[in-house]
N, C-alpha and C positions, 0 to 999 in steps of 0.2 A: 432333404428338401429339394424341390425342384431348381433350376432357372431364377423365379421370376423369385420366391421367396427367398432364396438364397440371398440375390440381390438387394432387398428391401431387407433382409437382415444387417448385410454388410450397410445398409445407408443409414438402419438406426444405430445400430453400433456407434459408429461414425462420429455422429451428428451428438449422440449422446455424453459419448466420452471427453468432444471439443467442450459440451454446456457445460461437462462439470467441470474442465478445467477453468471456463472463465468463469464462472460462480465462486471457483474456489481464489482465484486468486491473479490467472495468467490474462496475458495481453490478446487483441484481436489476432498477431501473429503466429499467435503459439496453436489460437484454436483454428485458424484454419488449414492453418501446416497440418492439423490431427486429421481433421475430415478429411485433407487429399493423403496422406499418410497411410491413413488405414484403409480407403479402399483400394488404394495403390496395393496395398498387401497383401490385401484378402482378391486380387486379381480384377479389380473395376480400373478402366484407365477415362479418362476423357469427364472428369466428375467438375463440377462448377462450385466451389466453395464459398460462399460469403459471409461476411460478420458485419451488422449496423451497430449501434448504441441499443435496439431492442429487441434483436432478432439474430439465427442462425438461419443460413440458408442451404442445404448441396442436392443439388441435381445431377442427374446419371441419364445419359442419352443414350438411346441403344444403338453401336452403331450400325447395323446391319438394317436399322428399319428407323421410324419415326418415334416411337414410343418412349417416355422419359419418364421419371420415376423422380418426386421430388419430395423431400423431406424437409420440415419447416420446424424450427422450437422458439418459443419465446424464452425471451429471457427476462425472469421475474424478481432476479437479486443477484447483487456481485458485492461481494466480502473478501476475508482472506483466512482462509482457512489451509495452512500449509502441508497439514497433512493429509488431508487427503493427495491436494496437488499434489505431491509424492507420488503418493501412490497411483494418480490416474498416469500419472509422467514413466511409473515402472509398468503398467501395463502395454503404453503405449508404445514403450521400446521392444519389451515382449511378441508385441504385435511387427512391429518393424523386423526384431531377429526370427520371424519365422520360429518362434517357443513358443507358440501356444495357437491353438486352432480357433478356428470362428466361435463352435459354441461354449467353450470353455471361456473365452471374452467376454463373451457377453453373459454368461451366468459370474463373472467375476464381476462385472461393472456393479450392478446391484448392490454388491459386498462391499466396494468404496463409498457410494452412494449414498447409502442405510446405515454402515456401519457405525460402531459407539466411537463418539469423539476422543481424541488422545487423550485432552484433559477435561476433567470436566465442567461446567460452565462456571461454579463458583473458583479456582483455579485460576480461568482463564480471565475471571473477572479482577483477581489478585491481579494477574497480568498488567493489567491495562494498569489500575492502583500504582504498581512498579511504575513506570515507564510516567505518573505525573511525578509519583517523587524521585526520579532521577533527571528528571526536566527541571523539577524547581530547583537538586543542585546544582546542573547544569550552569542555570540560567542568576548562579551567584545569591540563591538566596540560602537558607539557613534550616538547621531540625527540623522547626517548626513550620515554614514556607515546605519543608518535602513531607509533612509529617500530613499536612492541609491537603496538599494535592496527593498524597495517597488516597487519603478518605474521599475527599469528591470525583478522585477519577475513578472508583470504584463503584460511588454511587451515579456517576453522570451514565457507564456503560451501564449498568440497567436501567436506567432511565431512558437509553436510546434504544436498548433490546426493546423494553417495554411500549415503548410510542412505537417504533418499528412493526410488531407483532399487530398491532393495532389499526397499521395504514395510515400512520398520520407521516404527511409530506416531510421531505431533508430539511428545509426550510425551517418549518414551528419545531421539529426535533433538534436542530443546533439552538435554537431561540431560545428554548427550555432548556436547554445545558451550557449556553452562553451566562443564561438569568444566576444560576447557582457559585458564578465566580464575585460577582461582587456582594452575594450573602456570606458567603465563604469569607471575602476581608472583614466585613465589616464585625462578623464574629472574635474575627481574630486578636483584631483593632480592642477587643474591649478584654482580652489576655494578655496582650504584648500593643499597646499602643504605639509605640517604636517600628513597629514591623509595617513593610512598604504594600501597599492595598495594592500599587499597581503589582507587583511583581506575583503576589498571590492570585490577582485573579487572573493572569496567564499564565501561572506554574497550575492551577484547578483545570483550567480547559484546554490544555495543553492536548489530553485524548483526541479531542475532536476538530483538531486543525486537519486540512485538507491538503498534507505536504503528500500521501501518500498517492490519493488520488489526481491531485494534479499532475505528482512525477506518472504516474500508471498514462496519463492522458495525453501527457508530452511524446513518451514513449512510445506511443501508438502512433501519434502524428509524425515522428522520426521513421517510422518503419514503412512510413506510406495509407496507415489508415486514420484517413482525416476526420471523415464523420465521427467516426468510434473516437477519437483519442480529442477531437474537438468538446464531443458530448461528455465526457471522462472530464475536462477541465472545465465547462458548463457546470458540471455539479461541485467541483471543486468550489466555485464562484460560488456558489449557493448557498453552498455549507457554510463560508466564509460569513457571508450577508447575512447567514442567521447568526452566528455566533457574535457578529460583529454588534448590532442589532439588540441580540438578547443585553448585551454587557453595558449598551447604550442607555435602553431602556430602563432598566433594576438599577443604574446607579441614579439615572434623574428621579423615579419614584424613593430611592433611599435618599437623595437629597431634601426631598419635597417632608419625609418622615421624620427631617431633624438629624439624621446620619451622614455628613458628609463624607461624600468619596469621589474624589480625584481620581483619575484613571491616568495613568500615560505609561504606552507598553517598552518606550524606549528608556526606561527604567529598568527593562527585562534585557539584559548583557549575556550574552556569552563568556562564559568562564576562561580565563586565558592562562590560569596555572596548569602547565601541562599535567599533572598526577590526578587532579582534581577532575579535568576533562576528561580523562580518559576513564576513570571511575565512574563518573556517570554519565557517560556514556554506553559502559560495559550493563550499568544498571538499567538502561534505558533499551538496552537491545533487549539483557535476559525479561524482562517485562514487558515485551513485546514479541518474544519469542513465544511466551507461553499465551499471551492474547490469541494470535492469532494460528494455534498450536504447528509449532516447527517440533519438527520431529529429534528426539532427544542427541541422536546420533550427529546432526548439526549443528548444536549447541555451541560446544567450543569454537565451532567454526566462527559461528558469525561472533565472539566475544573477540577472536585473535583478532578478525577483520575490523571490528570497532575502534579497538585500537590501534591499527595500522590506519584507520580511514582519519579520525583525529588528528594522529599524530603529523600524517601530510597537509592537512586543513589548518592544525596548526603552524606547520614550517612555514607554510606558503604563506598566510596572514602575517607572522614575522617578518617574510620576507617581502611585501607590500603588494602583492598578486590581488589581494583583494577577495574578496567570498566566492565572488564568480568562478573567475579562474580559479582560486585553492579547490574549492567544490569540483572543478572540472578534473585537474589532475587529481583529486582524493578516489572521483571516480572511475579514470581510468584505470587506477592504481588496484582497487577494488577489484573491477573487471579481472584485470589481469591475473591477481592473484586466486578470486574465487572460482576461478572455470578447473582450472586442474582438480579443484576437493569434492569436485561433483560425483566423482565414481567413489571417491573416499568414503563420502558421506550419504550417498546413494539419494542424495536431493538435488531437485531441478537448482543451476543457476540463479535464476530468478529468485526464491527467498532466501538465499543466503547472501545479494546484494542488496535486495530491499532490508534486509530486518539492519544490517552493516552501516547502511546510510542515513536509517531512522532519524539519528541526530542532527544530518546536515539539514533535512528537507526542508523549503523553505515557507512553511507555513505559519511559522512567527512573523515573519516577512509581509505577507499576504493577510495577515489579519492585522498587521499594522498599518498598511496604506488603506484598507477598508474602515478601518478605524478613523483614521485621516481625513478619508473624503465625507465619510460621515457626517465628521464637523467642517465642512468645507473646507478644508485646507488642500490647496491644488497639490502639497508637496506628498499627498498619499498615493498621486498616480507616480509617480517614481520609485515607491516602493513596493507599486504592485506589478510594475516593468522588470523589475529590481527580483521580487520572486520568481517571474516567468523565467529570465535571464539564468538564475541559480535552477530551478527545476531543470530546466533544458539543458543549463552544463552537465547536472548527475546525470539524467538519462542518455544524453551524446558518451557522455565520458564511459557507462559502465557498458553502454551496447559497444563504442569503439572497443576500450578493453578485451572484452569477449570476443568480439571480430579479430582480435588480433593474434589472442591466441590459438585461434580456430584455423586464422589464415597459415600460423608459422607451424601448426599442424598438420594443414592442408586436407579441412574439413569445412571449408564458407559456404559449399553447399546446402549444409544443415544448420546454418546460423537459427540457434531459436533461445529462447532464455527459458522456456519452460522445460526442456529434455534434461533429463540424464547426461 
């Protein structure tokens, strides 16, 4: 190919590889380190890369004349899908070490892209199932309270796949899976009348708290990209409002029915038997690992890292640190230990922190003070100071970590969470 095609190859490539890293799962950082990355590679120097909340942007100026050459993608959906991110993350280094040539990348991209998922959707829907019933032990309730949020967090994820697919807003999608936590107690309520309504309907919607995407949004804001990691915490908030919302609404019409339900989520504790925590937590990761498909060969990882991440979240709350800070040092801790298993386990950084810290994030938090303010109680904006505070320590805490071992490496130059 000539010059000119050459060029606009190298800029879809690029442009392409960065969308499906952030589609899949990485930060504004990761993807525009790809765009200057790969044309850096493939011989373009002088390239303009950007990332907003809705857009990819890189431009190529030619330097010998005026002519630029720009490439634009929207971006239509961001998930977490870990393996591909894998695997766009082993091309990308591929592209870096000079193994593999331009058109051989780009007939590979396709192949991530299209290809059949690890696991397949019912699987990944068990996933999610996992991860309320390791929440509701978590969070001190019983069989029955994990046995509850198995079943609705199995059914809430297709219930948001299927509103998703549809185009219906974050918004009425959390509102609709908010509604099914206080059908869920009051079910329950008429098997085991003993059993706490508040603790069931946050051990049910536990899936669809917005610990992920807040920390994703914090993250971005720590690394210098505001808009992006602004509008990442914007939906965080959204998600929250609906769910908060949905839970509001289905218990005043279940009252209004003759069913009363009391709601209060600070009924919903943290488990503080170290063997207990650390159990489900492990169960909390492994059903979140296959959610959001981590690839088999990182498994163990993030189950060792669970429990290394508790067990410091633990010490530190003993020791009277408080959630903040134990969260802050769990996360550096994390960092620190995760960056070396990356060649072990031939996965980006990044999901083997995020799936490791699942339990701390503080989306119980966050749908507590929206809970709060709901009913007017001024004491819910402290607990939504109180989330930010915890998001911002994991994401400081696991980006420091990783810097640190990059620094005593003497690699800061490629600080990224998405790499190999």
């Amino acid at each position: 190919m000539n010059d000119a095609a050459r060029t606009r190859a190298v800029l879809d490539l690029a442009i392409r590889l960065a969308m499906l890293q952030l589609e899949a799962g990485a930060g504004a950082q990761d993807a525009t380190a790809t765009m200057t990355g790969v044309s850096r590679a493939f011989g373009l120097r002088g390239t303009d890369a950007d990332v907003t909340s809705t857009e990819l942007t890189l431009s190529w100026t030619d330097p010998t004349g005026d002519d630029a050459i720009t490439r634009r993608h929207i971006i239509s959906r961001r998930g977490l899908d870990y393996h591909r991110l894998a695997a766009a993350a082993g091309l990308y280094d591929e592209i870096l070490g000079h193994r593999i040539d331009l058109v051989t990348a780009r007939r590979r991209l396709p192949a991530i892209t299209g290809g059949r998922p690890l696991f397949p959707p019912l699987v990944q829907r068990i996933g999610w199932g996992v991860v309320g019933a390791g929440a509701g032990i978590l969070l001190g309730g019983g069989m029955l309270v994990a046995a509850v949020a198995f079943v609705t967090g199995f059914l809430l994820d297709l219930i948001s796949v299927t509103l998703g697919r549809r185009g219906v807003p974050l918004l009425f999608q959390t509102f609709v899976g908010g509604a099914v936590g206080p059908v869920a107690a009051v079910l329950v309520h008429l098997v085991d009348p003993e059993a706490s309504a508040s603790l069931i309907v946050v051990a049910t919607i536990i899936v669809l708290l917005a610990g992920v995407t807040v920390f994703g949004g914090v993250q971005d804001v720590l690394t210098a990209f505001y808009v992006t990691g602004l509008a990442r915490i914007t939906e965080g908030f959204v998600a929250t409002i609906g769910l908060a919302g949905g839970v509001i609404a289905t218990s005043l019409l279940l009252n209004r029915l003759g069913a009363p339900l009391a709601i209060s989520v600070n009924e919903a504790q943290p488990e503080s038997a170290p063997l207990i925590a650390s159990a489900a937590a492990v169960i909390i990761v492994i059903g979140f690992a296959f959610g959001t498909q981590l690839p088999w060969r990182a498994l163990w990882v993030v189950c060792v890292l669970a429990v290394i991440v508790e067990a410091v979240f633990l010490a530190c709350t003993l020791a009277g640190l408080g959630a903040v800070w134990g969260s802050a040092v769990a996360a550096v801790t994390v960092g620190v230990v995760a960056s070396p298993l990356t060649r072990l386990t031939r996965t980006p950084v990044l999901p083997l922190i995020v799936t490791a810290v699942i339990p701390l994030l503080p989306g119980l938090v966050l749908f507590n003070g929206m809970m709060q303010v709901a009913s007017e109680q001024v004491d819910g904006l402290l607990d939504i100071f109180r989330a930010a505070a915890i998001a911002g320590a994991l994401s400081a805490g696991t980006i420091f970590g990783h810097y640190l071992v990059r620094f005593i490496g003497g690699r800061t130059r490629t600080l990224r969470l998405g790499r190999i």
